[in-house]
C-alpha positions as a printed Julia matrix, in Angstrom:
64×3 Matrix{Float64}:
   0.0    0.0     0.0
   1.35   4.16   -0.45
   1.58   6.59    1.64
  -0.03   9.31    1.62
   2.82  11.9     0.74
   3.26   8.77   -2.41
  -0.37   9.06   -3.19
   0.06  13.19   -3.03
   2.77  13.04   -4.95
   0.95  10.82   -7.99
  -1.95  12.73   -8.03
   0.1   16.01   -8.36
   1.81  14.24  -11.35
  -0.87  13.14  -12.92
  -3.46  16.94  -12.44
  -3.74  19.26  -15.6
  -4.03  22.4   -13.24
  -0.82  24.43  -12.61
   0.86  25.08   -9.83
  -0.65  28.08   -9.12
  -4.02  26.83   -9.31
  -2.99  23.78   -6.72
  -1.35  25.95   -4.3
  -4.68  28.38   -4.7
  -6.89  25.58   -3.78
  -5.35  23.93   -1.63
  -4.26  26.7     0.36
  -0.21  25.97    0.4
   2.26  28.62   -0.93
   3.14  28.2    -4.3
   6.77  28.3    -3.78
   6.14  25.21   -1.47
   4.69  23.67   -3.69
   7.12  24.12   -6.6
   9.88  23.02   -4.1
   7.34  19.85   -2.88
   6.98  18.82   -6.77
  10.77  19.03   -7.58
  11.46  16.95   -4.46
  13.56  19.7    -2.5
  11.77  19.3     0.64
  12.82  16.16    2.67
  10.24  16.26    5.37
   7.25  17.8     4.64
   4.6   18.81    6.43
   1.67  15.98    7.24
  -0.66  18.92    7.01
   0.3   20.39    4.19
   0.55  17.31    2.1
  -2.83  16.49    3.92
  -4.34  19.9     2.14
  -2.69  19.21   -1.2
  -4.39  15.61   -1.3
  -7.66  16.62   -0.14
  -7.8   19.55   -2.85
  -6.59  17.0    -5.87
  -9.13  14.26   -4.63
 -11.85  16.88   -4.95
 -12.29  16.5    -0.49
 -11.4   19.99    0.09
 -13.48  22.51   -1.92
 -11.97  26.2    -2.28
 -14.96  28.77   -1.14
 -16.07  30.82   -3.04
C-alpha cells in the first residue's frame, strides 16, 4: 500500500491544473509547492501534504 505523501505526490503528477491553481486551492504557498513537486523538501509537512491531497481528490473545496 502508499503513503499518503506517495499518493500526493501521484496525483500532483498526474493533475492538468498548474501550480498556481494547486497551491490556490489547496491553500499551500506556491513556492512550497514548486519546491514539494521538484522533491527539495525532505520532510514535509503531514498537514500540508494532507491539504494538497484533499484539494486534488476533490475533499477539500476552495470557497467561493
Amino acid at each position: 500500500m502508499s503513503t499518503l505523501l506517495e499518493r500526493t505526490k501521484l496525483l500532483l503528477d498526474a493533475s492538468p491544473m498548474s501550480l498556481r491553481e494547486i497551491a490556490e486551492g489547496a491553500e499551500v504557498g506556491h513556492e512550497w509547492l514548486k519546491k514539494f513537486k521538484a522533491g527539495a523538501i525532505d520532510d514535509p509537512s503531514v498537514n500540508r501534504i494532507q491539504d494538497l491531497h484533499d484539494f486534488l481528490t476533490g475533499h477539500k473545496v476552495k470557497a467561493a
